[in-house]
N, CA, C and O atoms as a Tinker XYZ file with bonds, in Angstrom:
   256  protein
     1  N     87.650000  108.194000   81.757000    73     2
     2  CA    87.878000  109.623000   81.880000    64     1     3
     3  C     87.321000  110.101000   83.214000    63     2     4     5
     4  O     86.200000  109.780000   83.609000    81     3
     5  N     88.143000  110.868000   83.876000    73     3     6
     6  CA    87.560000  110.958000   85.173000    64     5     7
     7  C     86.478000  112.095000   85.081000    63     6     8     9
     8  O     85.935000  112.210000   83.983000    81     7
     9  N     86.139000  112.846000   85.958000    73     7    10
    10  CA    84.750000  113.579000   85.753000    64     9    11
    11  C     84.125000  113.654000   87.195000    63    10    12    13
    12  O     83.693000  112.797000   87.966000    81    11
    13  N     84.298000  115.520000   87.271000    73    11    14
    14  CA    84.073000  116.129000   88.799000    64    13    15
    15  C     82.227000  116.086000   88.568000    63    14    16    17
    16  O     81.679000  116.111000   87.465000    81    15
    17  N     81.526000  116.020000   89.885000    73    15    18
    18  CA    79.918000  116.425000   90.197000    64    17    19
    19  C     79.776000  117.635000   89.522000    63    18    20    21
    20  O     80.572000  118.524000   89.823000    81    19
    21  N     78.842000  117.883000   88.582000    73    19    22
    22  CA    78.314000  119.074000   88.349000    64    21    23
    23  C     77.712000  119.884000   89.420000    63    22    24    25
    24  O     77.162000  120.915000   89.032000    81    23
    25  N     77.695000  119.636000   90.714000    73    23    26
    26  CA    77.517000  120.441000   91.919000    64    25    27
    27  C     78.458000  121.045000   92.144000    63    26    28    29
    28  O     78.230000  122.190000   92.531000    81    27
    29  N     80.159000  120.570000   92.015000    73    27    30
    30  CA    81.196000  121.355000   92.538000    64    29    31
    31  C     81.667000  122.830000   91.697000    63    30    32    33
    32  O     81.425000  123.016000   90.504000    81    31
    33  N     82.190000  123.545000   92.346000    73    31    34
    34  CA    82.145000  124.581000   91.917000    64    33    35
    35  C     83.726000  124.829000   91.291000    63    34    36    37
    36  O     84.486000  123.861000   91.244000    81    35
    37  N     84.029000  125.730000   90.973000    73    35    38
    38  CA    84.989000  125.909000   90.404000    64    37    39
    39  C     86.553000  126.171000   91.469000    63    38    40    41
    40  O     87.746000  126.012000   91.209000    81    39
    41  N     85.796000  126.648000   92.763000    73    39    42
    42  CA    87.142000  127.226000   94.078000    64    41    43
    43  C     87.801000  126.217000   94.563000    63    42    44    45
    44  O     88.509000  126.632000   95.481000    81    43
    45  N     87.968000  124.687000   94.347000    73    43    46
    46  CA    88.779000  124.095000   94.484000    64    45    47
    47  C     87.862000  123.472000   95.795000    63    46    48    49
    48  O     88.666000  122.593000   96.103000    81    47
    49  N     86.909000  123.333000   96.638000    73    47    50
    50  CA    86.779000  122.732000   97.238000    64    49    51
    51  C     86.644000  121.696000   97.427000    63    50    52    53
    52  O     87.107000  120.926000   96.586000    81    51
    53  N     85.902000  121.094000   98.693000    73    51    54
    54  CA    86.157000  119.146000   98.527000    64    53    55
    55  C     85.412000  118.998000   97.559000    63    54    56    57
    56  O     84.433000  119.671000   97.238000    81    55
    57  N     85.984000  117.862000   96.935000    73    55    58
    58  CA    85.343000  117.782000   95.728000    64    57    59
    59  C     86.146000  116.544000   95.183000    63    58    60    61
    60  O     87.358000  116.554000   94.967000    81    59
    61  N     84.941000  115.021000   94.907000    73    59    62
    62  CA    85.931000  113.603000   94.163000    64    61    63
    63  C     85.154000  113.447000   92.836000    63    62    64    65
    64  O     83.984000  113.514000   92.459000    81    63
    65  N     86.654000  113.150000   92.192000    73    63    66
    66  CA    85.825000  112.641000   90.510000    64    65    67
    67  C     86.038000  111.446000   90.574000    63    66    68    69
    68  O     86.690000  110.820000   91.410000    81    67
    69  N     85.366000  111.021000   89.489000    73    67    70
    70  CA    84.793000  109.336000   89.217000    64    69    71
    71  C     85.041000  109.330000   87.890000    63    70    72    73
    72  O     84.840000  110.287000   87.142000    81    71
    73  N     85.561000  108.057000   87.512000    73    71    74
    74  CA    85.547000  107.507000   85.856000    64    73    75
    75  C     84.937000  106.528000   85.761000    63    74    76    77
    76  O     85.276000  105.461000   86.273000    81    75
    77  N     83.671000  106.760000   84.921000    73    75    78
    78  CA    82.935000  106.076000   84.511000    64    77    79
    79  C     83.155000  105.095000   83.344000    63    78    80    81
    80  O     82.302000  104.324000   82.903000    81    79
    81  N     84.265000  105.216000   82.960000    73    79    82
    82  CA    84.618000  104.289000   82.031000    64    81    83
    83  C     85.465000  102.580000   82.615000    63    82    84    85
    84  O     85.557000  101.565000   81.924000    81    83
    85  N     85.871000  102.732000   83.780000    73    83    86
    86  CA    86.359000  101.570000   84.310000    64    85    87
    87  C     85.715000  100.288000   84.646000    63    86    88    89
    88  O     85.188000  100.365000   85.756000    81    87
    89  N     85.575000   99.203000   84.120000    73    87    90
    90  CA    84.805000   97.899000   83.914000    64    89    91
    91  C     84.723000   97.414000   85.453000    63    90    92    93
    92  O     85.790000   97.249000   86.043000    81    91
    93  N     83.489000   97.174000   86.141000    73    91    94
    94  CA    82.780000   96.119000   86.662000    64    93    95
    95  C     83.585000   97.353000   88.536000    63    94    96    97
    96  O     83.898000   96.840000   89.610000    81    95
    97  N     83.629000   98.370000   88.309000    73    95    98
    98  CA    83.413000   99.211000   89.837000    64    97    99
    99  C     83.874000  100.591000   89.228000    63    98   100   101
   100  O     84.446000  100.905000   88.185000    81    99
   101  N     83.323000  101.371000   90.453000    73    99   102
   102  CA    83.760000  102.868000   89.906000    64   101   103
   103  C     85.062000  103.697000   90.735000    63   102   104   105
   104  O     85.334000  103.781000   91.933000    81   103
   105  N     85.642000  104.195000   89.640000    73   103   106
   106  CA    86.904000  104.379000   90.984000    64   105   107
   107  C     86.619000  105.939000   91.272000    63   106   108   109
   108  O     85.987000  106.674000   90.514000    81   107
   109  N     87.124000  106.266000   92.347000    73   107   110
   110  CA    86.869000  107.577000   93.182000    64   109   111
   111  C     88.429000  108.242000   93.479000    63   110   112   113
   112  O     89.321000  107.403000   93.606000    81   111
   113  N     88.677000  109.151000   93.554000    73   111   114
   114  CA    89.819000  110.135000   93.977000    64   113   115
   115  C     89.591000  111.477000   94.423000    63   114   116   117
   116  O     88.503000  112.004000   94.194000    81   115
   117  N     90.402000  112.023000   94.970000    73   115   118
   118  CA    90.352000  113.524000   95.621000    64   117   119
   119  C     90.451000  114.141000   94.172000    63   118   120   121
   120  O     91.079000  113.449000   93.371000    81   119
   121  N     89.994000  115.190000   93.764000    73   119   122
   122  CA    89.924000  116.066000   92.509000    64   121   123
   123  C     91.461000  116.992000   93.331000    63   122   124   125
   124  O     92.486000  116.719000   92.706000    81   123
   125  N     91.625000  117.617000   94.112000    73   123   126
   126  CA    92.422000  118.009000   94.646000    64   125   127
   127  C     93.962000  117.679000   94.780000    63   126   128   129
   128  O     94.905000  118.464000   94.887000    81   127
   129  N     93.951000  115.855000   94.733000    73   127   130
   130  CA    95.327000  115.194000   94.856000    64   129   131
   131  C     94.726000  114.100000   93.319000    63   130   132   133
   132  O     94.242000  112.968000   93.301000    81   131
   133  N     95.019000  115.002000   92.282000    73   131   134
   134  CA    94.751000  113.870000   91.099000    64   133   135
   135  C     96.004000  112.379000   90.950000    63   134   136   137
   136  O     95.896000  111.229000   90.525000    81   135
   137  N     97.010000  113.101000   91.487000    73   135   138
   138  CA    97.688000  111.542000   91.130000    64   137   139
   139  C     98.033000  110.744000   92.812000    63   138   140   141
   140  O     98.830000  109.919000   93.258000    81   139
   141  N     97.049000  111.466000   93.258000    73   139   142
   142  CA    96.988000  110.194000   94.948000    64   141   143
   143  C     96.263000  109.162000   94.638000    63   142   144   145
   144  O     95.875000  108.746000   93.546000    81   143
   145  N     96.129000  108.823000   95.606000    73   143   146
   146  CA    95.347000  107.093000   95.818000    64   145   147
   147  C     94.049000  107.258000   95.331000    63   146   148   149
   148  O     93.437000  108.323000   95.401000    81   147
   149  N     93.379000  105.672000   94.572000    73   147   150
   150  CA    92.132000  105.994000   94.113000    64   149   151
   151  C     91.641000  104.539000   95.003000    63   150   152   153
   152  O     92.234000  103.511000   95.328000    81   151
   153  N     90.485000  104.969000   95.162000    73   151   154
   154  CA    89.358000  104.143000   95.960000    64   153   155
   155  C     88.431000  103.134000   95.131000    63   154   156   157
   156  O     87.417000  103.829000   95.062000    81   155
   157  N     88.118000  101.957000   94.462000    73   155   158
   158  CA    87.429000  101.650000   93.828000    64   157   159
   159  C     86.479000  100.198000   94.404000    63   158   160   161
   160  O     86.739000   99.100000   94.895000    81   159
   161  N     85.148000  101.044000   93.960000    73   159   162
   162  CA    84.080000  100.656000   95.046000    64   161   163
   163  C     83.484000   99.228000   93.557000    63   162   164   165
   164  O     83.881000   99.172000   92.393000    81   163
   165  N     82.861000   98.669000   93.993000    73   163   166
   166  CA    81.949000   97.966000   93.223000    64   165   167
   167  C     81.118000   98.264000   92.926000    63   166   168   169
   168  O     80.788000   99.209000   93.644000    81   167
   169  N     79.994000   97.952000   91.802000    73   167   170
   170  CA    78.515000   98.819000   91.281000    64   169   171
   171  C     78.048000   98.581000   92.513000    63   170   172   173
   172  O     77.817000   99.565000   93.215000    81   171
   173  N     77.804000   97.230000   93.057000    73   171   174
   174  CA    76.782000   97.381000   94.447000    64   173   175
   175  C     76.617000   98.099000   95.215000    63   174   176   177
   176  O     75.547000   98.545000   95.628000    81   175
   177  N     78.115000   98.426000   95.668000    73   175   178
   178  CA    78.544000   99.303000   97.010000    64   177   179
   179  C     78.111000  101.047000   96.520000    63   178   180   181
   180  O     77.613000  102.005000   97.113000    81   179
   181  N     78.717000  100.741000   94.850000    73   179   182
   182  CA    78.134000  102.525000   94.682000    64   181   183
   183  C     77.029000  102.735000   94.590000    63   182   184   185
   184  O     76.516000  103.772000   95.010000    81   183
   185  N     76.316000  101.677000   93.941000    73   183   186
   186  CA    74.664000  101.734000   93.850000    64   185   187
   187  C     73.949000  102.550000   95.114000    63   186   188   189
   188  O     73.400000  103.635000   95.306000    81   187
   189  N     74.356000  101.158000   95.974000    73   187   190
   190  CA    73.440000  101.458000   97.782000    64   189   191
   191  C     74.571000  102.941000   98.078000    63   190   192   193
   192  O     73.789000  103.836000   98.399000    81   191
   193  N     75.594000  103.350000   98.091000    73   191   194
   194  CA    76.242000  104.810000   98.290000    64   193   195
   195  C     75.253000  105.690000   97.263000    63   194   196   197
   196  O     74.914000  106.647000   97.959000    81   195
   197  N     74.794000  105.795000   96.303000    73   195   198
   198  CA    74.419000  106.600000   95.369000    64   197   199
   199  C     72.814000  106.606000   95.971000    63   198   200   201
   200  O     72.185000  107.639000   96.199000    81   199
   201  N     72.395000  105.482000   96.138000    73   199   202
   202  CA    70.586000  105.428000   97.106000    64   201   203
   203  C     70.677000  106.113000   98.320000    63   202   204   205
   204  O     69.819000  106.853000   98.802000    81   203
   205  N     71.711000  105.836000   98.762000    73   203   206
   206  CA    71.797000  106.740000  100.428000    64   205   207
   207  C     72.041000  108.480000  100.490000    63   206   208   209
   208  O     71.722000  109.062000  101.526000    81   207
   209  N     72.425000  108.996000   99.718000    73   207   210
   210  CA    72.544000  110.298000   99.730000    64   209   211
   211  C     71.495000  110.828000   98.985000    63   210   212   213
   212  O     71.402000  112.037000   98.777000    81   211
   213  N     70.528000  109.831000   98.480000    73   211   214
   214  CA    69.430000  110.601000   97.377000    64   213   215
   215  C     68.457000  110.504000   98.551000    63   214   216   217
   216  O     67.801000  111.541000   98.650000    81   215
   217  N     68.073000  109.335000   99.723000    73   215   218
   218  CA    67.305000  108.934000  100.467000    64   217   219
   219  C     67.081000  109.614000  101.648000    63   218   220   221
   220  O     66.077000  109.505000  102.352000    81   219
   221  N     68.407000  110.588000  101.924000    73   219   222
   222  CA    68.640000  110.755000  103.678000    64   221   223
   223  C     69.558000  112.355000  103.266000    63   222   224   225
   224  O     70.521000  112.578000  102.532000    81   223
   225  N     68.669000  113.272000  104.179000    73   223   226
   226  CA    68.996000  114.481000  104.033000    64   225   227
   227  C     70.106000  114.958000  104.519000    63   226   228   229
   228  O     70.373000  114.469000  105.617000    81   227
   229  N     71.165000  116.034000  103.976000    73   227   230
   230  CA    72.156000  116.149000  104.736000    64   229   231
   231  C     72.206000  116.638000  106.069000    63   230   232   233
   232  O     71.476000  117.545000  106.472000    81   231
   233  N     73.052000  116.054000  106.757000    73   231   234
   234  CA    74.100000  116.644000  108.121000    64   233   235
   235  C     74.894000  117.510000  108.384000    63   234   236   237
   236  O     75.991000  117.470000  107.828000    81   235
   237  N     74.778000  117.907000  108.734000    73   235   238
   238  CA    76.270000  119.351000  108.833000    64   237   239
   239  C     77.321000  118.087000  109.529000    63   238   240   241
   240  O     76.983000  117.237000  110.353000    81   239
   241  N     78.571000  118.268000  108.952000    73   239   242
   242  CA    80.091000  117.585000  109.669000    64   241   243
   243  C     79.918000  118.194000  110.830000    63   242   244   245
   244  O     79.441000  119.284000  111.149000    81   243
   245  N     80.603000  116.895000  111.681000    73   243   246
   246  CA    81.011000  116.967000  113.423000    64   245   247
   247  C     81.756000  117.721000  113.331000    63   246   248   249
   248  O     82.336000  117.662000  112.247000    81   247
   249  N     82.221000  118.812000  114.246000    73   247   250
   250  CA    82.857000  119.639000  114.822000    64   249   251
   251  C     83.939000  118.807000  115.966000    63   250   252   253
   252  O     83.645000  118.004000  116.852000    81   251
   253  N     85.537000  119.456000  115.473000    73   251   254
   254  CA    86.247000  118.778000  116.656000    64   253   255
   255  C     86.906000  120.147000  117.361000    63   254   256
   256  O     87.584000  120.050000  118.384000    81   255
């Protein structure tokens, strides 16, 4: 079952859900484009992704 961050808000912004029910990686998609492409990472890769944003404070996005 997929399943948005309880951080995102309701206005549609960026914003990816995850289903936690999919065996042995977690898959990722745009909440925005539900039947586009899904990304599916391995526990490892999400693990160390899930340690790195708890570890290292945010950035404001580059400006083009």
């Amino acid at each position: 079952m997929w399943r948005k961050s309880s951080y995102s808000g309701n206005s549609g912004g960026n914003c990816i859900e995850i289903d936690d029910s999919y065996p042995g990686g977690v898959p990722v998609r745009d909440s925005k484009v539900p039947h586009g492409p899904v990304l599916i990472f391995g526990d490892a890769a999400w693990d160390s992704f899930i340690r790195g944003l708890v570890t290292r404070p945010a950035r404001p996005a580059a400006r083009s």
